[in-house]
N, C-alpha and C positions, 0 to 999 in steps of 0.2 A: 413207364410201368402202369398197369391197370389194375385199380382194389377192387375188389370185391366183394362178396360175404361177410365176417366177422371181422376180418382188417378195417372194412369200410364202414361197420359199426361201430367201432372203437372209436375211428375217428374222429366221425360224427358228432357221439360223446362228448370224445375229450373237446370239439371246439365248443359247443355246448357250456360246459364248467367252465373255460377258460374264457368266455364271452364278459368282454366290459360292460356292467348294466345301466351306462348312462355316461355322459359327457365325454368331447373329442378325446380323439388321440393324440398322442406327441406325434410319436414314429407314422411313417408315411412309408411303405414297401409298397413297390406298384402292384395294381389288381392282378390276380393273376388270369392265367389266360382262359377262354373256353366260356364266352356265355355269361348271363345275369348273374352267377351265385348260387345258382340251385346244384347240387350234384343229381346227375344221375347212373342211373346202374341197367341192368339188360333185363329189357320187360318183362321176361319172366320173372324177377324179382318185386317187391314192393318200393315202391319210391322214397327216397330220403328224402329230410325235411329240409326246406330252404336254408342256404347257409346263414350262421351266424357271423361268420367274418365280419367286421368292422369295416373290411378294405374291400370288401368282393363290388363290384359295380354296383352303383343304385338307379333304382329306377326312377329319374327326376319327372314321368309323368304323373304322380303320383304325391298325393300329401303324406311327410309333412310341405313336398319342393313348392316352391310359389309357383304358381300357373301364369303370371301377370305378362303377355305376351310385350315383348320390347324387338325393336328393327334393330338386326344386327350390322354393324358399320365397317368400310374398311379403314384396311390399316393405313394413317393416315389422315381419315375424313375427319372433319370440325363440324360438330353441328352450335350455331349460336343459338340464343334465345333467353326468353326473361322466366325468370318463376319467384315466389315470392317476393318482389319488388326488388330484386337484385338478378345480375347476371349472370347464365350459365353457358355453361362447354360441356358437349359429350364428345369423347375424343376417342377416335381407333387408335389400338396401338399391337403390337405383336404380342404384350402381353393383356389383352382383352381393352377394354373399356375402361374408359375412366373420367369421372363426371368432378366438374368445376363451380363453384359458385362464390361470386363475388359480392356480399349486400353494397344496397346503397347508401349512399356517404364513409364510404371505405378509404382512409386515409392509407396510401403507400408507406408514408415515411414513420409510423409508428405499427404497422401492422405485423399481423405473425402468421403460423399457418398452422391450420387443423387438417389432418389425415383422420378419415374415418373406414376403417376396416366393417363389412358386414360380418356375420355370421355363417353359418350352415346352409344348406336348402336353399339358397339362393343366391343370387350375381349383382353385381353392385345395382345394373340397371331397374333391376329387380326392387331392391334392398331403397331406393331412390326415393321410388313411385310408391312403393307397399307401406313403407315407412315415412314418408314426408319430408325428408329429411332436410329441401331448402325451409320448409315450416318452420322447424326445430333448429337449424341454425339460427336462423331471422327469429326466431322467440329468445335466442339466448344473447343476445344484444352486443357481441363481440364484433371486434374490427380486424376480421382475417379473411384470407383467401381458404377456402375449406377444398378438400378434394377427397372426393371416394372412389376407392381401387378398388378393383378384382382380388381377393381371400379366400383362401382355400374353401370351400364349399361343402365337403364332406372329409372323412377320413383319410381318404386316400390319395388327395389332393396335396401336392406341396404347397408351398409359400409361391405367389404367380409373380411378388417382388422381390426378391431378397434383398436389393438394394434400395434403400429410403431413397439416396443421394439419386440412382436411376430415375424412378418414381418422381423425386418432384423435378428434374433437368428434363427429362420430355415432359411433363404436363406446363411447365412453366415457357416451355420454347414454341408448342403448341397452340397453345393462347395467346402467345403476344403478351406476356407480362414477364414483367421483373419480379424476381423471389425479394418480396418484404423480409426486413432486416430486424423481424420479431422472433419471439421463442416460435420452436415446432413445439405441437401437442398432436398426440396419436391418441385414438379414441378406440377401442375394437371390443368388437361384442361378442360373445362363446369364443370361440373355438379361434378366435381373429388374434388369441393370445399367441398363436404358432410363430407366423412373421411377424408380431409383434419384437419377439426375443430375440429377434437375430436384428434388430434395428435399436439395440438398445447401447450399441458405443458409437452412436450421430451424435456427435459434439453439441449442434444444437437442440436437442429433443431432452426437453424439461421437464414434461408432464404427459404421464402415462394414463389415459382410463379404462378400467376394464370392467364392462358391464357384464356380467358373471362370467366372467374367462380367466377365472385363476383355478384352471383344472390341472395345470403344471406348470412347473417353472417359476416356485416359489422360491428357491436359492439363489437364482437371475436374476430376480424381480430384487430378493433382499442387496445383491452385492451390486446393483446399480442404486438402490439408495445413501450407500454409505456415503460419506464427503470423502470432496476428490477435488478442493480447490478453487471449485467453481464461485462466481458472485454470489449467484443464487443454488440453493440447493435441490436436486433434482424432490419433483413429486409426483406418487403413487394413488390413484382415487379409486376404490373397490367398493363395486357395488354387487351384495351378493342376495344370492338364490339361494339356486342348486348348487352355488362354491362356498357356502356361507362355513364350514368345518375350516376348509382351507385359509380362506380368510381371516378367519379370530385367531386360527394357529400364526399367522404369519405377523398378525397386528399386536402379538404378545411377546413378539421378539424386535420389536422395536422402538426402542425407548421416545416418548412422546408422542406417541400414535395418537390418533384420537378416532372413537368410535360413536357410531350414532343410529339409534334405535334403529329410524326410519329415513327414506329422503324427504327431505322439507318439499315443501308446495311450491309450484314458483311464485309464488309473492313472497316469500319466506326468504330463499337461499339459504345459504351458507353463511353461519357466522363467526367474527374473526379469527374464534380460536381454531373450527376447521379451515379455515381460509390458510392458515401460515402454518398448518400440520406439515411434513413430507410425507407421511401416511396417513389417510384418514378413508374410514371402512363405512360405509351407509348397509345397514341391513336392510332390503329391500321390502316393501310392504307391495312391491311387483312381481309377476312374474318373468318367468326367464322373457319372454315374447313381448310382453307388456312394455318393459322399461324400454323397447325401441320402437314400439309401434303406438304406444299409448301421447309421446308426446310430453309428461311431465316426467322426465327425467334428464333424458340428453340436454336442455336448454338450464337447468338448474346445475346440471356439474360445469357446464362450458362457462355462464355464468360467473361462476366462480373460477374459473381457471387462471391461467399467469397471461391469455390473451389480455391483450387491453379494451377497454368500454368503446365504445361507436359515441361519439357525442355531437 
């Protein structure tokens, strides 16, 4: 069926009102079909205004998407190499790219592993390079095998892993290593809260960080904290923004939380009484961009996480 006239204005309108003014989505409905997102109508009429849809395709040549040109790999291919004094893997796979790194004097037999989800507007490869991210491991002094996967990118992107266990059995069979018999820790920034949620009954996955990505799935997040057995008890670390409402509401409903103005500096860290919190909320003196691109952040939460020290 084809609108027109005042049906096609109401539309319009109504998506208009109904437009989210800021941070991801839950729901994922695929883009629908026909073009960038702009509606159009028959040129004797005036043009409607680009769409607001959240899902309508975006234009990745275009800020805010990184521009940082990376070589696309097949499925498959290994690339070796060194960066920040430890060793990496960029690996094809059928679900995209997915980048390895190992510091040096990395003990196997006490180590754990860190998952880092990017954000929006951009691809892990991306997310690598723009952010630094072997820097920010290698400044945060831990003894783990770290990997960053492909994450929904925009709106209308699913979860590219649903499976943790998938994710680390090819990165791990890929590289020639054995999965260290440490905690997992997942780390995801905005919108990386999506796959985050559907990875949160991995038996071994202790510690969650979410660099302002508590836009939903605050009922998730609370009924994975409760006790359930375990040695140790699962832990939550929010660091917020633009989630900073979300945040205090969730940090008030759970007994012992502990909150803190700002994040400490790294010479500072974390001290012990956020160190043994299962919730503990940093109000961010960064912004949304900053806390993954500036460098004093991600090495201060990791830092303090349940990985163990490099000695």
């Amino acid at each position: 069926m084809r609108w027109s006239g005042a049906p096609l204005l109401a539309l319009t309108l109504l998506a208009v009102a109904c437009a989210r003014p800021r941070g991801p989505a839950v729901g994922t409905p695929p883009p629908g079909p026909g073009g960038p997102g702009v509606t159009t109508v028959p040129t004797s009429r005036p043009q409607a205004p680009p769409s607001t849809d959240p899902f309508a395709p975006p234009d990745r040549t275009q800020a805010p998407w990184s521009q940082t040109p990376v070589r696309l790999l097949g499925i498959g291919e290994v690339e070796t190499g060194t960066a920040a004094g430890g060793a990496s893997w960029r690996v094809g796979t059928t679900r995209g790219a997915v980048w390895a790194w190992r510091p040096a004097g990395y003990r196997a037999r006490d180590a754990g592993v860190c998952v880092y989800l990017h954000g929006y507007y951009t691809t892990v490869d991306q997310a690598v390079l723009d952010h630094r991210l072997a820097e920010q491991f290698a400044a945060s002094g831990r003894n783990a095998l770290f990997i960053a996967a492909e994450a929904p990118a925009w709106n209308g992107e699913d979860g590219v892993w649903p499976d943790l266990d998938e994710l680390l059995a090819e990165t791990f069979r890929r590289i020639g290593l054995r999965p260290p018999p440490g905690p997992v820790v997942v780390v995801g920034h905005s919108g990386a809260f999506r796959p985050i949620l559907s990875w949160l009954g991995h038996p071994r996955l202790e510690e969650v960080v979410l660099l302002d990505g508590l836009y939903r799935g605050e009922a998730q997040f609370k009924d994975w904290l409760q006790p359930s057995g375990r040695t140790r008890p699962r832990r939550l670390v929010l660091v917020s923004d633009e989630t900073l409402p979300a945040a205090e509401a969730l940090v008030a409903t759970i007994p012992g939380a502990v909150s803190l103005p700002e994040v400490p500096a790294p010479d500072r860290g974390l001290d012990g009484a956020a160190r043994s919190a299962r919730l503990i909320h940093l109000k961010s003196q960064h912004s949304h961009m900053a806390m993954v691109e500036g460098g004093e952040v991600l090495p201060v939460l990791l830092g303090a996480s349940r990985l163990a020290p490099l000695r």
